[in-house]
Structures are given as C-alpha cells and as structure tokens.
C-alpha positions as CSV (number, residue, x, y, z in Angstrom):
1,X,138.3,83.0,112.5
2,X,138.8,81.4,116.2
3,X,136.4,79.1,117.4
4,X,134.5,80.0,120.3
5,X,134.7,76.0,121.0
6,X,137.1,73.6,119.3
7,X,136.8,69.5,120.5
8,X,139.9,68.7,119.5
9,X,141.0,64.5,118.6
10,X,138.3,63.8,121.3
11,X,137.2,60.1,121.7
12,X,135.9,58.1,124.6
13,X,136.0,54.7,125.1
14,X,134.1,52.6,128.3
15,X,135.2,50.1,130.6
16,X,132.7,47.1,130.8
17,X,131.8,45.0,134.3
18,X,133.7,42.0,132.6
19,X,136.9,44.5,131.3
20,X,135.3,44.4,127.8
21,X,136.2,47.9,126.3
22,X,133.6,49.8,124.3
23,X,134.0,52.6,121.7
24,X,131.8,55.1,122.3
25,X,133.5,57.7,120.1
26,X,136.2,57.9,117.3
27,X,138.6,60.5,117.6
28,X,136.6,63.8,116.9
29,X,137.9,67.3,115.4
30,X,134.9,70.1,115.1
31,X,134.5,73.3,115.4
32,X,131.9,76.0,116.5
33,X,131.8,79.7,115.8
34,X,130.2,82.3,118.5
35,X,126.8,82.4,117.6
36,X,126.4,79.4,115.7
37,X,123.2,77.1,116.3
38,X,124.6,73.9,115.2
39,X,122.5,70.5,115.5
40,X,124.1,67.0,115.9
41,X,121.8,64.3,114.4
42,X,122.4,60.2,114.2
43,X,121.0,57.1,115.6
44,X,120.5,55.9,118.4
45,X,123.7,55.0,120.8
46,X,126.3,56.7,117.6
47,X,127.7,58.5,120.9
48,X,126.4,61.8,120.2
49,X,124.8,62.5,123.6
50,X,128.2,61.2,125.0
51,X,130.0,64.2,122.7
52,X,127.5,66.7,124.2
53,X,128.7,65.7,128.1
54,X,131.9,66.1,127.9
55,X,131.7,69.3,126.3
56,X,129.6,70.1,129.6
57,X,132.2,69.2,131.2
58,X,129.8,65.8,132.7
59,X,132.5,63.5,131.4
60,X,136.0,63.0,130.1
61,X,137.6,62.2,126.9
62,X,139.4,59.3,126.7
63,X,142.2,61.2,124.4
64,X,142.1,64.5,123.0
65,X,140.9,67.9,124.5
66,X,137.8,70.6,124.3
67,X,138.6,74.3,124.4
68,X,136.2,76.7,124.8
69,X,137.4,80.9,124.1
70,X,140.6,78.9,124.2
71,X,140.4,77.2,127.4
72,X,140.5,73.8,128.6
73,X,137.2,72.2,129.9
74,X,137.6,70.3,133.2
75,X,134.5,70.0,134.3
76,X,130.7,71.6,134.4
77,X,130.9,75.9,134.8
78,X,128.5,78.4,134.7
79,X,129.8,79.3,131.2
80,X,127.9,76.5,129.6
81,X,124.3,75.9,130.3
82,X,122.8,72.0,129.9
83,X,119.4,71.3,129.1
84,X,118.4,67.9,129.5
85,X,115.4,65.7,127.8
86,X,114.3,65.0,131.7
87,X,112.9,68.0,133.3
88,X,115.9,68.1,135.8
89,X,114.0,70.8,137.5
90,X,114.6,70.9,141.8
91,X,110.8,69.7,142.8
92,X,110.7,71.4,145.6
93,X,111.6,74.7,144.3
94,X,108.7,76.8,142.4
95,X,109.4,78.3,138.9
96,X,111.0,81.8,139.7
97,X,113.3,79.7,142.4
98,X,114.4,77.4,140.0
99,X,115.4,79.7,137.4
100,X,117.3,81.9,140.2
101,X,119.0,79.1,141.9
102,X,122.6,79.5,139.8
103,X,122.2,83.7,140.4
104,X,121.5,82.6,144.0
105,X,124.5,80.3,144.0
106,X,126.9,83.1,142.7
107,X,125.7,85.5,144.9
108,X,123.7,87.8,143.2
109,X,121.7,90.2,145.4
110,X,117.7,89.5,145.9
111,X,116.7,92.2,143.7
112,X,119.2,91.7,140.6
113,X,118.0,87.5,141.0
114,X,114.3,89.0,140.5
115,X,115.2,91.1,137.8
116,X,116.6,88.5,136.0
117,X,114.3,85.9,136.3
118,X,111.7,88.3,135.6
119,X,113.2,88.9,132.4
120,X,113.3,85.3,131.4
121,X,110.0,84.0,132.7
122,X,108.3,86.7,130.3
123,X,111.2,85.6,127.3
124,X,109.8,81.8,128.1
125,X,105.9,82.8,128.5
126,X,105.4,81.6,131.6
127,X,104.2,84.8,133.6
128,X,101.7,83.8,136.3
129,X,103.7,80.5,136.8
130,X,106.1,82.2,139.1
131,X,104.8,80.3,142.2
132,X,104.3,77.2,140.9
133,X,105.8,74.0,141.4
134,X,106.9,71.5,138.7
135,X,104.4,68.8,139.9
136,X,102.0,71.9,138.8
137,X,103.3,72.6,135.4
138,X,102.9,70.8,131.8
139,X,106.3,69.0,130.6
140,X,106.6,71.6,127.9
141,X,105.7,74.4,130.8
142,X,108.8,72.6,132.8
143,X,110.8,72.6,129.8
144,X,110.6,76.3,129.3
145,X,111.6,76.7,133.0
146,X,114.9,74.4,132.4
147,X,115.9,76.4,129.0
148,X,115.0,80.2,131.4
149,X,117.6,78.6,134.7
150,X,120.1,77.9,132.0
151,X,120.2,81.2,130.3
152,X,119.6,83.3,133.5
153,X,123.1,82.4,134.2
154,X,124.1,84.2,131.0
155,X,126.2,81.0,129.6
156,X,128.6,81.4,126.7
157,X,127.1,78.4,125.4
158,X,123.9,76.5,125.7
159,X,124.0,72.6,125.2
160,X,120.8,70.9,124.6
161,X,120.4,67.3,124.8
162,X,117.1,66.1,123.2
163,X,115.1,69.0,125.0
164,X,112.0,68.5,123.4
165,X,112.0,64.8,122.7
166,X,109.7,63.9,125.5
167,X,107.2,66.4,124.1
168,X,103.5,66.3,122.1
169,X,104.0,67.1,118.7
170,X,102.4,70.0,118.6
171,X,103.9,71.3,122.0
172,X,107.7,70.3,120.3
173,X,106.9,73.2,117.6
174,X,106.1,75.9,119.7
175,X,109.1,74.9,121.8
176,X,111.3,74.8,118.4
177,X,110.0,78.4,117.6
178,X,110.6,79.7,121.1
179,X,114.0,78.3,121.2
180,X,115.0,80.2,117.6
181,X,113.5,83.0,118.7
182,X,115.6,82.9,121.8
183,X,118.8,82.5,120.0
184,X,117.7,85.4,117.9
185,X,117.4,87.9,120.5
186,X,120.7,86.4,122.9
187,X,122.8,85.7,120.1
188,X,123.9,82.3,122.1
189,X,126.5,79.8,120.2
190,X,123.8,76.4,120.4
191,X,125.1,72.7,120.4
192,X,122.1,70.9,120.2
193,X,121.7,66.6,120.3
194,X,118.5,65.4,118.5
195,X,117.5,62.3,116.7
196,X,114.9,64.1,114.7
197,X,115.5,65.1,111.1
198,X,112.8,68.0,111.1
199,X,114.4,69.4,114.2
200,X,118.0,69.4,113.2
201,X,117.2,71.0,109.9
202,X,115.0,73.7,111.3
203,X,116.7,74.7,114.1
204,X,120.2,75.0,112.5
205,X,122.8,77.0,110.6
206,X,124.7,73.6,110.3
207,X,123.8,70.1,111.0
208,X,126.6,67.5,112.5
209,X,125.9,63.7,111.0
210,X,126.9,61.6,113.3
211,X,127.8,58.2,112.2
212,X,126.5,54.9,113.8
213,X,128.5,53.8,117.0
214,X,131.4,53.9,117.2
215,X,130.6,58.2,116.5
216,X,132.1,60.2,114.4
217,X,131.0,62.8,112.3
218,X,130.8,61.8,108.9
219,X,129.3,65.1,106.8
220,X,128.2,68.4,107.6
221,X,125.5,70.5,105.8
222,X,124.9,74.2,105.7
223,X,121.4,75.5,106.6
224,X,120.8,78.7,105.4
225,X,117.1,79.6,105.9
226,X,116.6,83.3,106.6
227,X,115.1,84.1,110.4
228,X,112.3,84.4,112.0
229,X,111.7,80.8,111.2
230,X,108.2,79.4,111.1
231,X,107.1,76.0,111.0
232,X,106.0,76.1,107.0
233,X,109.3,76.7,105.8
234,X,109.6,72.6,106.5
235,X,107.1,72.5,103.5
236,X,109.3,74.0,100.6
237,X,111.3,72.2,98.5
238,X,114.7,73.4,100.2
239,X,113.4,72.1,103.3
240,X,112.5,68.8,101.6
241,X,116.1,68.5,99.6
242,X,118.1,69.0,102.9
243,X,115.7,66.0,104.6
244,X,116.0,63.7,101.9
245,X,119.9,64.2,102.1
246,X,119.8,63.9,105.4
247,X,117.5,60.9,105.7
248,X,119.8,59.0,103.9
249,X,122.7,59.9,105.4
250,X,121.1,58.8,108.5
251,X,119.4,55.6,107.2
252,X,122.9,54.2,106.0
253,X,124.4,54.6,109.5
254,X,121.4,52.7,110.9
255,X,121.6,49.8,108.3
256,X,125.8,49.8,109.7
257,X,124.8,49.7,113.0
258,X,123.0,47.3,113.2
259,X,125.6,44.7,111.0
260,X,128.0,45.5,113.7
C-alpha cells in the first residue's frame, strides 16, 4: 500500500548564536496510511514538535524529504491543516469568521463559506457562539474553533501539536472524544504531537515513541480499540498493558536525556 505521507531520511539540525550546531532530529523514515490517526509521544525537547513542522511545511529538513500523495512538501498548503497548543485564533475576528477565513481566502462564495462553517460549528458544539470573539470564549471553546478553521478547509491531513495540553482535565476529555468522533465521521489521516501517555494511547491506531533528543523514533505500537471510544476503556487491562509499555519506553529516554 502507498502512503498517503512518507518523511523520508528526514533530520534537522540548528545553527547556534555562537555556530554551535544542534541535533534536533536523527535521520527519520515513517510512514502514514490515509486515514490513519497516528500519535507521536516522547519527552520533552526529543524533536517531535520539530517533526510535526516540517511536515506542515513551517520548517525544513536539514537532509531528507516529506511526500505527501507523492508530492514534495515546500512549504504550508491548504492540504494540511495545523492546530496548535496556543489558541492561534485571529482576535479580532468572531467564531464563524475565523473558521471561514481560509474558504474566504480561496475564494469561496458568501453563501458556500456559511454553509460550511455552519456545518462545522454544529460538528464542534459551538452553535450560539457564532458571533463571538475569542476574548469571549473558554480555552477549550477556542480550541474547538481552531480544530473547525482547520477542517473547514477540507485538509488531506490534520497535524495537531499538543491541542489540548493547555486544557482542564476534564475539558482535555471531552476534547479527546470530540476529536475521535471527528475523525470518525471525516475519515481524516491524524499526526498528532503529545507528551501525554493517556492521550496517545486513546486517540490512536498507532503510537510513534520518540526517543530523547536527538529524535528518532525508536518503537511503534499498534492500538487496536474498537470505535466509538469512551473514556473507560483507559480502565481495562489492555488499556493498562499498552501504558505500562509505553511508560517505560518513555521513562528510559528521559533517564538518556538527561545523561547527555
């Protein structure tokens, strides 16, 4: 089968104030099927974040290349939408404007724009929000508006950057469930950045270990709960195998990064 997006030998290295050089990712082969809702989880600074912009097209590889349906990325396109952690909302725009700026941007006539965004506020739950500013709204409320602008532009691809890490607890869960239940109706391929074991494992079909900096992925592991997911299923003993797994996998690369 062809990947829908294939990051090919990438790695990325930075250039320091004082010309030190620093590693931000080892060379890099991965690929993701159409439709696939895989999670990338690892420490803090392993460079997976870094990975996630340059398949945005935010930032360049040092060496290697990303394709996505077979075509070189060379910058940001409306075939990939981003989410951020920050609410990079436009403050001065309200909800509905928001989410229609990129259909706005491309054209779209008035009424298709309203259609659309229609659509999506009801998909996010934010109906009677329309007029609303971000100053207005909750940081989960803003969050749902940032995940309805990026599929409103109907992307090949969504790439989520810890979305939900500025969140309550409690708010982080609905937004998980939303999410799935988002990716169950679109049938959107997912790359999604998290540092949170829970997250990874309940979001996914396959969860990316990234290992400490300089990145690379070091194991992959198959998630295979059946959908609709709800929270409890983070109770059984699956669940529990998968996050001990994991939680070791992860706790090693901490331990190696910070010897280096």
């Amino acid at each position: 089968m062809t990947a829908q997006l294939s990051i090919q030998g990438v790695s990325r290295t930075f250039d320091g104030p004082r010309g030190q050089r620093t590693q931000a990712l080892l060379p890099i082969d991965f690929d993701v099927q159409e439709n696939d809702f895989v999670t990338i989880l690892g420490p803090s600074g392993c460079g997976k974040s870094t990975l996630l912009r340059i398949v945005a097209g935010l930032d360049e590889p040092t060496e290697g290349q990303v394709l996505l349906d077979g075509h070189g990325i060379d910058g940001p396109g409306a075939d990939r939408g981003v989410v951020f952690q920050s609410y990079t909302l436009f403050p001065w725009l309200t909800v509905a404007q928001n989410i229609r700026f990129g259909l706005r941007e491309r054209g779209m006539s008035e009424a298709s724009q309203k259609e659309r965004s229609d659509y999506f506020i009801a998909q996010v739950g934010l109906r009677g929000f329309e007029s609303h500013y971000p100053k207005q709204l909750s940081g989960g409320m803003q969050q749902r508006t940032a995940i309805a602008r990026a599929l409103a532009n109907d992307p090949k691809m969504l790439l989520l950057d810890e979305p939900f890490g500025a969140l309550d607890n409690q708010t982080r869960v609905l937004m998980q469930e939303l999410l799935l239940g988002i990716w169950e109706s679109a049938q959107k391929t997912v790359l999604f950045v998290t540092h949170d074991i829970d997250e990874a494992i309940f979001m996914a079909n396959r969860v990316a270990v990234f290992t400490a900096r300089p990145g690379r992925i070091k194991t992959e592991i198959a998630v295979d709960f059946p959908h609709p997911r709800h929270y409890t299923i983070k109770t059984s003993p699956e669940f529990m195998d998968i996050k001990a797994r994991l939680t070791e996998e992860i706790r090693a690369e901490a331990m190696a990064g910070g010897a280096h």
